[in-house]
VOGU-3710 file (C-alpha; in Angstrom, 3 decimals, decimal comma):
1> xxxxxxxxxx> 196,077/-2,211/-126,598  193,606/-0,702/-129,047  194,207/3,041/-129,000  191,568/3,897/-131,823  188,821/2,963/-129,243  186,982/5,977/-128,304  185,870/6,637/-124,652  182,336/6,094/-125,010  182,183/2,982/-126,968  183,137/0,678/-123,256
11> xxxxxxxxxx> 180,089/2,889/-122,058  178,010/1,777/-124,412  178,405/-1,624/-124,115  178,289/-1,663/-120,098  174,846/0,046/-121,322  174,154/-2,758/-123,400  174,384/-5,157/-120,901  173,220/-3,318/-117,733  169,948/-1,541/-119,271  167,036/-3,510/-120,596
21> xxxxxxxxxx> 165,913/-2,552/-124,271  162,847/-1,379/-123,817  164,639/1,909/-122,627  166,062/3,429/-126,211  168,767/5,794/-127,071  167,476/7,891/-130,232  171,383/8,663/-130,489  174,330/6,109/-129,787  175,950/9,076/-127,222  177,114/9,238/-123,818
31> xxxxxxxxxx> 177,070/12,858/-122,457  179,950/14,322/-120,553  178,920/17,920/-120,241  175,810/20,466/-121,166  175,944/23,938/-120,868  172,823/26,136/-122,454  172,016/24,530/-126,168  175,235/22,371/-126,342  175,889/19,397/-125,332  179,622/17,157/-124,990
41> xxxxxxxxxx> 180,112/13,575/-125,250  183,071/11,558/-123,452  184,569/11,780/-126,278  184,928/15,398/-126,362  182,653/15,994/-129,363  180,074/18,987/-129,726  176,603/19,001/-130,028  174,037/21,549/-130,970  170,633/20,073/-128,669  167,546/20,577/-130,492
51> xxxxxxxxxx> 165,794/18,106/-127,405  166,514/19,837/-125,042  165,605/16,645/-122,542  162,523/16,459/-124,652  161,154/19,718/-124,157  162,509/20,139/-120,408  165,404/22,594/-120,679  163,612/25,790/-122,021  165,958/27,550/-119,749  168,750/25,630/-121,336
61> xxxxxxxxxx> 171,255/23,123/-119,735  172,778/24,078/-116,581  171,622/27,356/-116,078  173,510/29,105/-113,447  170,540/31,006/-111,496  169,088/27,095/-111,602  171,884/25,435/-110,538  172,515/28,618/-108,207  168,955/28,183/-106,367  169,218/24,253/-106,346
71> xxxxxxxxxx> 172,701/24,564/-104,203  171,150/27,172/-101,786  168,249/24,944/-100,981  170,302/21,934/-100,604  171,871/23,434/-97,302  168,249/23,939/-96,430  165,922/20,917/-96,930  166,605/18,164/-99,516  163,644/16,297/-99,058  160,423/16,349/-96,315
81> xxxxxxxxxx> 157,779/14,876/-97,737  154,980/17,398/-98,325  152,271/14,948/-96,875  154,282/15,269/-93,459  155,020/19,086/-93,337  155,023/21,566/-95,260  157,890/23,845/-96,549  157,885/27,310/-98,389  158,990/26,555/-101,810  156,607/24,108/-102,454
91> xxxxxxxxxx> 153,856/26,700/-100,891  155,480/30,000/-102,839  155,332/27,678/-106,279  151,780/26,807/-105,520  151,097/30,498/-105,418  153,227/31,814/-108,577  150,742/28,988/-110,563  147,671/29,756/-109,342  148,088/33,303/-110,508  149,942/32,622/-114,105
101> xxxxxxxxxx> 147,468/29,994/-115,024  144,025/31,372/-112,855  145,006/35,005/-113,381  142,523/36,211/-110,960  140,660/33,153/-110,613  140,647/31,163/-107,625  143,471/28,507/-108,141  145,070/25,736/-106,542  147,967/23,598/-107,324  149,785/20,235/-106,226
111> xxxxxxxxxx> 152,866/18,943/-107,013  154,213/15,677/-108,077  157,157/14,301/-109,670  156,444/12,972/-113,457  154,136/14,360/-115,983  152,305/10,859/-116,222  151,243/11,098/-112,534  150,053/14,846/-112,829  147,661/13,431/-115,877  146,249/10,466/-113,688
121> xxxxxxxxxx> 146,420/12,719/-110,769  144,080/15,825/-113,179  141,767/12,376/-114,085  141,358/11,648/-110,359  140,403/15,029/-109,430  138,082/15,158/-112,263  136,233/12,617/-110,986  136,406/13,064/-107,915  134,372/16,556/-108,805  131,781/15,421/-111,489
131> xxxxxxxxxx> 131,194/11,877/-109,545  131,459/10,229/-113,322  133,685/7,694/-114,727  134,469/8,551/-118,642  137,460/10,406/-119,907  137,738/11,740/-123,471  141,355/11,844/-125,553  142,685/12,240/-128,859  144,116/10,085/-131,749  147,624/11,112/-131,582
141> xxxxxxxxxx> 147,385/12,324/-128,139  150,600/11,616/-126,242  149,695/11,098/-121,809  152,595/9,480/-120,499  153,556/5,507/-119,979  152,174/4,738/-116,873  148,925/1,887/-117,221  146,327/5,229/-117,480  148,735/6,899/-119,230  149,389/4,901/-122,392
151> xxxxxxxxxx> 145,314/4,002/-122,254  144,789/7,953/-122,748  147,767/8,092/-125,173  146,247/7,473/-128,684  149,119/5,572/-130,009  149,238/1,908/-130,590  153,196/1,707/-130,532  155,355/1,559/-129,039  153,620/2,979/-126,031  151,149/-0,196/-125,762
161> xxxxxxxxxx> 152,636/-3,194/-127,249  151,853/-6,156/-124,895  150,737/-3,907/-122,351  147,088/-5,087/-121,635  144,968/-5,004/-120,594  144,197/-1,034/-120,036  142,059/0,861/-117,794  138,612/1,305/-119,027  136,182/4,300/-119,378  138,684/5,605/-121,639
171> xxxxxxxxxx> 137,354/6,770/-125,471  139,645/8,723/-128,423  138,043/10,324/-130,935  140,183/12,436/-133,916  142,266/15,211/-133,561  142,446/17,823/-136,381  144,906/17,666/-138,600  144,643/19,726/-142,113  147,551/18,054/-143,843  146,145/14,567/-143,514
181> xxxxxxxxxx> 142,509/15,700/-144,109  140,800/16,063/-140,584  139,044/19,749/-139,806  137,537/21,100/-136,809  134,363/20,271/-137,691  134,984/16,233/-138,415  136,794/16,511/-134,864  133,835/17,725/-133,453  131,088/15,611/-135,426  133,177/12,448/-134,089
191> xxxxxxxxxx> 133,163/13,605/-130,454  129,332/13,670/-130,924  128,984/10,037/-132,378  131,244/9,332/-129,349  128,464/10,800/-126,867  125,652/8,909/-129,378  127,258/5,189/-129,681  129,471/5,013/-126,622  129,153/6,937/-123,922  126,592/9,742/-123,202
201> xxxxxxxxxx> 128,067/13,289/-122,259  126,454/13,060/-118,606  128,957/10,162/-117,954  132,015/12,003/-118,996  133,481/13,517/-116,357  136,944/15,184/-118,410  138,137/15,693/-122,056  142,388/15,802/-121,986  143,547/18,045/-124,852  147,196/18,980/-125,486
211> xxxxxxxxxx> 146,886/22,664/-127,265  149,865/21,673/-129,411  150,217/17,538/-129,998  153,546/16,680/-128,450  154,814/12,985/-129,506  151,412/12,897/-132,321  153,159/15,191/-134,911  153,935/18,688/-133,539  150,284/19,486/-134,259  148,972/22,403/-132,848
221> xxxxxxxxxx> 144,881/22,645/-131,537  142,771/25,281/-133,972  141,603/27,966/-132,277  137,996/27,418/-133,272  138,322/23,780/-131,957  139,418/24,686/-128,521  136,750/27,402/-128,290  133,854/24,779/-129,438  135,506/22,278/-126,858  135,512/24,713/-124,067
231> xxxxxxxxxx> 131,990/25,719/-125,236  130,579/21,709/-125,076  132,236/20,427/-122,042  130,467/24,056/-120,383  127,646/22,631/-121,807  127,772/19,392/-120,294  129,495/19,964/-116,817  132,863/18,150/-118,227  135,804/19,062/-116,781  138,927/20,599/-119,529
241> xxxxxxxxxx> 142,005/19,205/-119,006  144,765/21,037/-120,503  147,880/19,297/-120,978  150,770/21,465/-121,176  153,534/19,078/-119,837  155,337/19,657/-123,484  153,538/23,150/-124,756  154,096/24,492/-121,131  156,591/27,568/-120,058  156,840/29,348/-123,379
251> xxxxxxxxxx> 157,475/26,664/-125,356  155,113/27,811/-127,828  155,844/31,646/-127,602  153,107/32,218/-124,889  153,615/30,779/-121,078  150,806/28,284/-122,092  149,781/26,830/-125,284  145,612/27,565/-124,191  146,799/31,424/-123,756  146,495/30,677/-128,173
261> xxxxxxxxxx> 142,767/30,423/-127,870  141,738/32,682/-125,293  140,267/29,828/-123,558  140,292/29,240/-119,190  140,953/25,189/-118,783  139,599/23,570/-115,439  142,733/21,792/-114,913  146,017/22,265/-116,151  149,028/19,571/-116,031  152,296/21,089/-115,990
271> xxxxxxxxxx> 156,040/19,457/-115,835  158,946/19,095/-118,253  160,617/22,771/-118,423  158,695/23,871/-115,096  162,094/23,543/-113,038  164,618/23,279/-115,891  165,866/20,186/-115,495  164,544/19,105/-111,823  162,198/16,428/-111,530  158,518/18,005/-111,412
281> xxxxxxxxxx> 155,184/17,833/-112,304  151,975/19,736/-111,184  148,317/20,227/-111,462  146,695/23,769/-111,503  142,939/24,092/-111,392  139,850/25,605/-110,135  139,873/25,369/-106,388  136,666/24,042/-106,060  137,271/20,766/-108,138  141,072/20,746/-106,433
291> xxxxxxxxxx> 139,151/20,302/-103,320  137,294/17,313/-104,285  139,228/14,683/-103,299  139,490/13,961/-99,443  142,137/14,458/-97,253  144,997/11,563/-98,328  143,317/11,411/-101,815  146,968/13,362/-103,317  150,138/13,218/-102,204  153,458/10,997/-103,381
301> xxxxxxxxxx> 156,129/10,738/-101,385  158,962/12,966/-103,541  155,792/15,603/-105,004  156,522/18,922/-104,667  160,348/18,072/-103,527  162,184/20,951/-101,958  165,108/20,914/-104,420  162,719/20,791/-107,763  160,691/23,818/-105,880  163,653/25,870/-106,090
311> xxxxxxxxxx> 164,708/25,183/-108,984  160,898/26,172/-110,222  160,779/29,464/-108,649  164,406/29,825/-110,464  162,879/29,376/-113,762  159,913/31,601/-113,639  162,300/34,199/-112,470  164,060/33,891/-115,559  161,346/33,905/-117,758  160,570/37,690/-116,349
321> xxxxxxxxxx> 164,122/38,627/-115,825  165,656/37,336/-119,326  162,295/38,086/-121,370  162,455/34,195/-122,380  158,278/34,516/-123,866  160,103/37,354/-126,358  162,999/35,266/-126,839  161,362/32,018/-127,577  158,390/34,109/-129,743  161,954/35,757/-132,070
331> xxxxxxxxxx> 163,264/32,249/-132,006  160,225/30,704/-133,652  159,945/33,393/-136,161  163,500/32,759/-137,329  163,071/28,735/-137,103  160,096/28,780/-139,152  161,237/31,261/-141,877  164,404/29,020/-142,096  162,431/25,499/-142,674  160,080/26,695/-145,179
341> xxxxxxxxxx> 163,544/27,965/-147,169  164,809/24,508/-146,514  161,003/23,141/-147,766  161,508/25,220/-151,115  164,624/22,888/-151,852  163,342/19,678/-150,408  160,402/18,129/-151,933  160,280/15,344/-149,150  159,262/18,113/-146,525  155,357/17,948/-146,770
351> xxxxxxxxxx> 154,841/20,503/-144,011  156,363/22,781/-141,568  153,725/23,792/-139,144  154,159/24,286/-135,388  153,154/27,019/-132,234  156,008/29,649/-131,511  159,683/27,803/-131,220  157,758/24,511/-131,061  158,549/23,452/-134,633  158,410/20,216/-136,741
361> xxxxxxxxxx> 158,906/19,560/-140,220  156,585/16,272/-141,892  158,800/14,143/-144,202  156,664/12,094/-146,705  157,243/9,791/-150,323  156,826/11,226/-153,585  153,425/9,875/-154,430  149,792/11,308/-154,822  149,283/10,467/-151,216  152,206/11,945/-149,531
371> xxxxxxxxxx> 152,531/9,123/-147,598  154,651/9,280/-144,280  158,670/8,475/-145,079  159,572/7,056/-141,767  162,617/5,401/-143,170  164,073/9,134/-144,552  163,263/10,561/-141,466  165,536/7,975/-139,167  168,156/9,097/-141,750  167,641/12,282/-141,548
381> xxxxxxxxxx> 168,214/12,590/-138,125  171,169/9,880/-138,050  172,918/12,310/-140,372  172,143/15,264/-138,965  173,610/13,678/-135,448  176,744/12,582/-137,055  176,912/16,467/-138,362  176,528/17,905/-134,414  173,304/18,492/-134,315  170,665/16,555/-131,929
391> xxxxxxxxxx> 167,037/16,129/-133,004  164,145/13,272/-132,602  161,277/12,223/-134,359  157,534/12,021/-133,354  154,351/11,662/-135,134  151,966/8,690/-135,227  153,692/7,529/-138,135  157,582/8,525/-136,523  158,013/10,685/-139,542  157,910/14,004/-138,241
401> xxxxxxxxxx> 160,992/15,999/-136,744  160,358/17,889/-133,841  162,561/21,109/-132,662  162,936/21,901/-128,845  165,705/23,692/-128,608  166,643/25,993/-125,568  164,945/29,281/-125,748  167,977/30,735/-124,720  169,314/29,257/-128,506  171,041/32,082/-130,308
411> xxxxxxxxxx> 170,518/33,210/-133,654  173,141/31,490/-134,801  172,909/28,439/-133,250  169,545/28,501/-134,894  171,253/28,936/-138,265  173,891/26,633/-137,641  171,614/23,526/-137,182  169,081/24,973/-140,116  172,628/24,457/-142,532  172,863/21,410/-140,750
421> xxxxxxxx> 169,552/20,050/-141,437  169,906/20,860/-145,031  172,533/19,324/-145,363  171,029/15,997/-143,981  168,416/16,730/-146,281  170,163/15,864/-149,552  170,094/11,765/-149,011  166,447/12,510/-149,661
//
């Protein structure tokens, strides 16, 4: 018998053969244990988590007063169905949104259970109001993986592939990005051609903008773009779709990546770090375009679930009771300061730029066009996983590394994986 096999290596090859490959790994791990910004494998080794479930576990991994809330409700309801009656979680949740997102606005919210089916849910709605058919995204944009999803998403691969063919009425126009050349203003000259060769503004009936590009590059929305693109779809009776499902719940060192701008969105889509960890999604708008649709026009069977509900509630809680905005806003200051040291030493970083903790460092080749270095960014991120430390990559050219740690991440945790990082840095 082969005692130098370690525990997880029989796991991953049951994974091999049980799990089709379509579904990835970004690291060759099997997790044991999680417990606030670390993570343990079966095989007993440490992990600083920089993914956080990609952007889910603001709150960090098992947080008690989640888990604490999730075991309470358990002996309540599990599951009901909200379409068959309704139960006061999902109700008191409803409430808590309308008021952080509409302030004093009147709000409504419903609940699902992914982020892709609060984004075709927001498009439904939209239309439903407006009574038109078009729907505006970005180049880089990142929607979800669902057939409207990965139409809206403005990446080719790996999120299309074969896919095809996609729902129509769907248009992308750029997304501004200094570092590769694109300003507010081309964004916004584009989005006119769009409305002159393509589709006329009076057929639009929503624009989907993430304030801060998730999976496109960690790029975050100029302020002076949002406020012209709350200003034209005013204009033109287009409904503002705000997606938040990554930039949501502090991530960005406000509640909500629009609070940036200063800018009200129609509709909001919320999920990921909403219920640290549960399965849950939402949409928050104006409550006279959440009325549009009919009676039996929203719904899904697990939406809204009792458990997730709970463990929702939990997590706004702690944002108040743990000052997690503060936290997060402290935690991006020292993150930030820390890369652009590690950028003084490392030519290959072209750019650290980011929103609050939501941080991301470009790596690109040593020529006049700083070209993206996909190849040293897999490395990168190989080594720095062999080191303890868990990160992934994004970007439309999957050379950017993105930084989601736990806003409950400690200073030194934060300095441990910076050393860490540097470290990876030298194969460079």
């Amino acid at each position: 018998m082969n005692t130098d096999v370690s525990p997880s290596q029989p796991w991953l090859r049951k994974r091999e053969r049980a799990i089709p490959r379509g579904v990835i790994n970004a690291h060759p791990l099997v997790i044991d244990k999680a417990l606030g910004s670390e993570v343990w494998d079966v095989d007993g080794k440490r992990y600083l988590d920089f993914v956080g479930g990609i952007g889910v576990l603001n709150v960090g991994h098992n947080h008690p007063k989640v888990v604490a809330a999730v075991r309470e409700q358990l002996e309540r309801v599990t599951h009901m169905s909200f379409q068959v009656a309704a139960y006061t979680p999902y109700i008191e949740l409803a409430e808590r949104l309308n008021q952080l997102v509409g302030g004093t606005e009147p709000y409504k919210s419903v609940f699902f259970t992914s982020g892709a089916e609060a984004v075709e849910n927001a498009v439904k709605i939209a239309r439903a109001h407006t009574g038109r058919p078009g729907v505006i995204a970005f180049n880089g944009g990142f929607h979800g993986r669902t057939l409207l999803g990965a139409t809206l998403t403005g990446m080719s691969q790996p999120y299309r592939q074969n896919f095809g063919p996609f729902a129509g009425e769907v248009f992308h126009t750029p997304y501004p990005n200094a570092f590769r050349g694109i300003s507010s203003i081309n964004a916004l000259d584009a989005l006119e051609t769009l409305f002159a060769t393509e589709i006329a503004a009076d057929r639009v009936a929503a624009i989907i903008i993430e304030p801060v590009q998730g999976d496109g590059g960690f790029l975050p929305a100029p302020v002076e773009f949002l406020e012209a693109l709350r200003e034209l779809t005013t204009r033109h009776g287009i409904v503002l779709i705000a997606d938040e499902i990554q930039t949501g719940f502090g991530r960005t060192g406000k509640l909500f990546g629009f609070q940036h701008s200063g800018i009200q969105p129609d509709l909001v889509t919320v999920a990921k770090s909403l219920a640290g960890g549960m399965p849950i999604s939402g949409v928050v708008g104006r409550a006279e375009m959440m009325d549009a649709p009919l009676p039996g026009g929203l719904g899904g069977t697990y939406g809204g679930n009792p458990l997730a509900c709970a463990a929702a509630l939990a997590v706004l809680e702690l944002f108040e009771r743990e000052r997690l905005i503060e936290r997060g806003q402290a935690m991006g200051e020292r993150l930030d300061a820390g890369l652009r040291q590690l950028q003084a030493r490392h030519a290959a970083i072209g750019e650290v730029r980011g929103l609050g903790p939501m941080c991301a460092i470009e790596l690109v080749k040593d020529d006049a066009k700083r070209s993206a270095d996909a190849e040293l960014t897999q490395g990168v991120i190989e080594r720095c996983c062999e080191a303890g430390l868990l990160v992934i990559k994004c970007g439309v050219q999957r050379n950017v590394i993105r930084f989601l740690a736990p806003l409950t991440t400690t200073d030194a945790q934060i300095d441990e994986a910076l050393t860490i990082l540097d470290r990876a840095l030298d194969i460079a």
